[in-house]
C-alpha positions in Angstrom: 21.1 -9.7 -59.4 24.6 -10.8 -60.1 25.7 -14.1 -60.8 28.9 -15.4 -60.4 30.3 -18.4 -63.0 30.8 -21.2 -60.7 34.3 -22.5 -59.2 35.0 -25.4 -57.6 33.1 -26.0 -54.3 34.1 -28.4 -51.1 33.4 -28.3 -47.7 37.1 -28.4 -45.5 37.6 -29.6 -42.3 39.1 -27.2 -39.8 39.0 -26.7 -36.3 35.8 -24.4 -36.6 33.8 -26.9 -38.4 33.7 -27.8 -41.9 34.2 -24.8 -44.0 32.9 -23.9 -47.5 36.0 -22.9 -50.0 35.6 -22.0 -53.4 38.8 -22.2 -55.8 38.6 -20.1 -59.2 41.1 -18.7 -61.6 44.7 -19.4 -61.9 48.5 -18.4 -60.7 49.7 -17.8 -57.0 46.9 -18.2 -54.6 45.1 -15.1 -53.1 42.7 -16.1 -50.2 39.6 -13.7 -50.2 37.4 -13.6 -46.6 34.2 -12.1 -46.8 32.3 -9.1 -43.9 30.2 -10.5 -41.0 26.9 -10.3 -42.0 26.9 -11.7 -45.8 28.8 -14.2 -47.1 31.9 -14.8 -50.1 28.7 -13.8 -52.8 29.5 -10.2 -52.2 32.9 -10.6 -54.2 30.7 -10.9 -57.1 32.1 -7.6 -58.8 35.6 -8.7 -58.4 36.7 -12.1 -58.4 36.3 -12.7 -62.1 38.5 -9.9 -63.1 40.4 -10.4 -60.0 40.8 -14.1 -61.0 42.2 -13.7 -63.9 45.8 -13.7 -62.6 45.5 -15.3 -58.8 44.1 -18.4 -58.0 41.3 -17.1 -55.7 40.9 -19.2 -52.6 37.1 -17.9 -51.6 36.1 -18.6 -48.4 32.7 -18.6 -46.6 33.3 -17.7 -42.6 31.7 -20.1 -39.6 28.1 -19.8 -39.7 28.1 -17.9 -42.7 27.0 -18.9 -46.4 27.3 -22.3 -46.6 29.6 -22.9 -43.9 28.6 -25.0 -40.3 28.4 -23.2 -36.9 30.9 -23.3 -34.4 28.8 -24.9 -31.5 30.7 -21.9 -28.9 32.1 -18.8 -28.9 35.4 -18.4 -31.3 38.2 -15.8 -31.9 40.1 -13.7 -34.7 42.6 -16.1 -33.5 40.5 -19.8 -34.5 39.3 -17.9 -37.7 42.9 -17.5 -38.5 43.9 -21.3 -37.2 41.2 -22.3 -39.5 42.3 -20.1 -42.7 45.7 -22.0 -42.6 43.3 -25.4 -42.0 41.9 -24.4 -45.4 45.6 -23.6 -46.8 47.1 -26.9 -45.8 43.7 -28.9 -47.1 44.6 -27.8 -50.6 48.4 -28.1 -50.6 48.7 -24.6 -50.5 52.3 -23.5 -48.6 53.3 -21.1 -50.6 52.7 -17.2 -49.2 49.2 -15.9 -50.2 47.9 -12.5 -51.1 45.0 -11.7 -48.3 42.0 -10.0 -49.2 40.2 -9.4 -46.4 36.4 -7.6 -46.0 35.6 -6.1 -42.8 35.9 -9.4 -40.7 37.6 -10.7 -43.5 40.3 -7.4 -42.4 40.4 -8.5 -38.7 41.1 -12.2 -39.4 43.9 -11.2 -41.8 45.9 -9.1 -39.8 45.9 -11.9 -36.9 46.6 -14.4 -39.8 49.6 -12.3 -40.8 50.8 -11.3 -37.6 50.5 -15.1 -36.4 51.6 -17.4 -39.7 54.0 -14.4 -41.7 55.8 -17.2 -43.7 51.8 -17.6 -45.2 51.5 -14.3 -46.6 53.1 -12.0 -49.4 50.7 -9.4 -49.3 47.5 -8.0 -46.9 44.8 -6.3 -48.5 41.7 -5.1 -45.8 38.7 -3.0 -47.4 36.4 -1.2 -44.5 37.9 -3.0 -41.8 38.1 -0.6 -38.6 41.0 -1.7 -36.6 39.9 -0.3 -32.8 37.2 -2.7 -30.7 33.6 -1.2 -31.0 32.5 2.1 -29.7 29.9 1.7 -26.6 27.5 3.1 -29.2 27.8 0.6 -31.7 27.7 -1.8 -28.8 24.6 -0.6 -27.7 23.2 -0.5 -31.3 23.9 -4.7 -32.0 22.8 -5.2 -28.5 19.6 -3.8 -28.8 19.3 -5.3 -32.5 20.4 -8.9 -32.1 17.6 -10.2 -29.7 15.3 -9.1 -32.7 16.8 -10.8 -35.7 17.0 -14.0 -32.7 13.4 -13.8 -32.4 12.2 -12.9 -36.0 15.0 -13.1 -38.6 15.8 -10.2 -40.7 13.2 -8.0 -40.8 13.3 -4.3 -41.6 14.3 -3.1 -38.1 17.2 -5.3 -38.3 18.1 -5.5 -42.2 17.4 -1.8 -42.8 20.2 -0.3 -40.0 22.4 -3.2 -41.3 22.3 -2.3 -45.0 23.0 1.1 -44.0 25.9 0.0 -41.9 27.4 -2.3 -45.0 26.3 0.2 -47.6 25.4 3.6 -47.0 22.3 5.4 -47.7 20.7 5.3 -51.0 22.5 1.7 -51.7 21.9 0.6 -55.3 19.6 -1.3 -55.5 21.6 -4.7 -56.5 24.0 -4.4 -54.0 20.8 -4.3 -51.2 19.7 -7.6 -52.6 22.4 -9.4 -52.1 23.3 -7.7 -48.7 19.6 -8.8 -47.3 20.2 -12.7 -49.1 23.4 -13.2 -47.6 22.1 -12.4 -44.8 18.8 -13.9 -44.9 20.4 -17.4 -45.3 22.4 -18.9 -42.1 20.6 -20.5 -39.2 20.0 -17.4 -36.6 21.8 -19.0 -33.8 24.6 -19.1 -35.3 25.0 -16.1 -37.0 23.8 -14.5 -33.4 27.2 -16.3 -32.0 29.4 -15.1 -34.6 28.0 -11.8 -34.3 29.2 -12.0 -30.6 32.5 -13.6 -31.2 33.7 -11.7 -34.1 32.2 -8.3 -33.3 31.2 -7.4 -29.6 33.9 -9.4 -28.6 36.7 -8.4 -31.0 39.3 -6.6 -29.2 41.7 -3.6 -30.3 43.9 -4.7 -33.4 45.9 -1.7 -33.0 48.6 -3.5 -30.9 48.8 -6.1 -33.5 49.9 -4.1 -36.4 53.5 -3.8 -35.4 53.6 -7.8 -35.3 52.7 -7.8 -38.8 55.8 -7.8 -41.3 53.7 -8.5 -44.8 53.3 -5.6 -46.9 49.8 -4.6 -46.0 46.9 -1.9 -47.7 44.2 -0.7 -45.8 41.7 0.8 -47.9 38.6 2.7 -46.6 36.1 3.9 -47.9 35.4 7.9 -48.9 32.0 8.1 -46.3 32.2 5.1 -44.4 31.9 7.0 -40.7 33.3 4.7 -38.9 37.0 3.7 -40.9 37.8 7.0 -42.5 40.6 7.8 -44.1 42.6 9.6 -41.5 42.2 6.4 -39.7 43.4 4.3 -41.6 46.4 6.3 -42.4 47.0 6.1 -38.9 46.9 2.5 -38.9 49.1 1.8 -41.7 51.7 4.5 -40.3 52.1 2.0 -37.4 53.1 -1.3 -39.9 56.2 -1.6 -40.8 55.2 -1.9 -44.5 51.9 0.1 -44.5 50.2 2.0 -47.2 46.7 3.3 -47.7 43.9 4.1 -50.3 40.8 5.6 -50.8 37.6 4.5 -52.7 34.0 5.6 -53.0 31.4 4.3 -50.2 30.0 5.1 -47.5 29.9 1.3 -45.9 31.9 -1.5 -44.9 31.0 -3.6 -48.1 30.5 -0.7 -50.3 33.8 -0.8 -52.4 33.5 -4.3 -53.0 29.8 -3.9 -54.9 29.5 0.2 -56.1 33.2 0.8 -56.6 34.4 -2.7 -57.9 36.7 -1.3 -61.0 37.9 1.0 -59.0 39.3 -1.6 -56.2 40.5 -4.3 -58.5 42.4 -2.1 -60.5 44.4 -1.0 -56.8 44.5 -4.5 -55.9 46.2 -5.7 -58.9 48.2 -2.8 -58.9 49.3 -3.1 -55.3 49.8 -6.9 -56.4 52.4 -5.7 -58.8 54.5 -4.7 -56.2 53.7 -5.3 -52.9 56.7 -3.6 -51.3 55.9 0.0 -52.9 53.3 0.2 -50.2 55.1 2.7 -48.3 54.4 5.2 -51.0 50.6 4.2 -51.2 48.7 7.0 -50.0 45.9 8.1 -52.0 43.3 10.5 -50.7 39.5 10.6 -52.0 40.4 12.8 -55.0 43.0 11.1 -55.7 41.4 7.3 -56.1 38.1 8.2 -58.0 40.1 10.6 -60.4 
């Protein structure tokens, strides 16, 4: 399995509970949040190479990784209030570039829309912006009650892999999906599971709020953030571009396309504002 070379580790305060942050690299900051479901170890691929010109602010969610519980419900909103918690902990005011997975996506579009001065870039990898459908409702609601009662046992972890990964996953990038998840106290990982995903609401209305140059970047078979998508989302930002890259899950560019992804985040880095003219299809990205 990978391993990651170790960063600096502290637990900050914020007004979700004390947070875990890891700092690595050097130059302007870059604040990475991870997918519900797993944890800031599935940036494993990335960070070093991605840390080699950012200062990577890593950050494990509420009741993920090594980070407390909320003791109630919470919101895209108090995940953002507690990302700027986490800035202003490490004297960090200048603007940062967000990377955010999945949840990671969702808290860095309210982030953006809600503290602009606080971010020169927005980068979200397999992060649908529309509420779930009643079927994927029906599908955590039916599967949550299990991994409450038993943990994550194959008729939980198995539909969630899929859901992160694809089909056929290899077989590293499963690992680490089933440890991440296998880790936080249930309850609370059944209350973020609630708060951040059953009860997230529509983004789309947010988009036009959010004046950072921002990439949305699906991936090529993820079924439920394809491409068209998020073209359509990033048509409706006033600096919006879009990319491609292999995957058929959420998480899947992050661990089986991980070249691929920093090189377009670096890139997109670069230059922030030639976002507008960002639109690469499938072909296009894994040419």
């Amino acid at each position: 399995m990978d391993r990651p070379s170790p960063g600096a580790v502290e637990s900050v305060p914020t007004r979700l509970g004390p947070l875990s942050v890891e700092t690595i690299g050097s130059g302007p900051p870059a604040l990475l949040w991870h997918s519900l479901f797993v944890d800031s170890t599935t940036w494993v691929r990335v960070r070093e190479p991605l840390a080699a010109t950012r200062r990577l602010v890593i950050v494990d969610g509420p009741a993920h990784g090594r980070s407390a519980a909320p003791e109630d419900l919470f919101t895209l909103e108090d995940c953002a209030g507690a990302a700027l918690d986490v800035l202003r902990h490490l004297g960090i005011d200048e603007p940062v570039d967000w990377v955010g997975n999945a949840w990671g996506g969702h808290v860095g579009i309210t982030f953006a829309a809600a503290h602009a001065r606080h971010v020169r870039s927005l980068a979200t990898i397999g992060a649908p912006v529309h509420a779930l459908t009643a079927p994927e409702r029906r599908q955590i609601n039916l599967l949550v009650p299990i991994y409450r009662a038993v943990g994550a046992v194959g008729p939980v972890l198995g539909p969630l892999t899929t859901a992160l990964l694809g089909e056929g996953a290899d077989p590293g990038a499963a690992a680490l999906i089933a440890e991440a998840f296998s880790g936080p106290a249930r309850r609370g990982m059944a209350r973020a599971i609630r708060s951040a995903s059953l009860e997230r609401e529509d983004l789309t209305p947010t988009l036009t709020s959010v004046p950072a140059p921002t990439l949305f970047v699906a991936g090529a078979d993820d079924a439920t953030w394809l491409p068209d998508a998020a073209a359509a989302a990033a048509a409706r930002l006033p600096r919006g571009g879009w990319a491609v890259l292999p995957g058929a899950g959420h998480v899947a560019p992050l661990l089986e396309a991980a070249p691929a992804l920093v090189s377009l985040l670096t890139t997109f880095w670069q230059d922030p504002d030639a976002v507008n003219s960002l639109h690469q299809s499938p072909s296009e990205s894994t040419a």
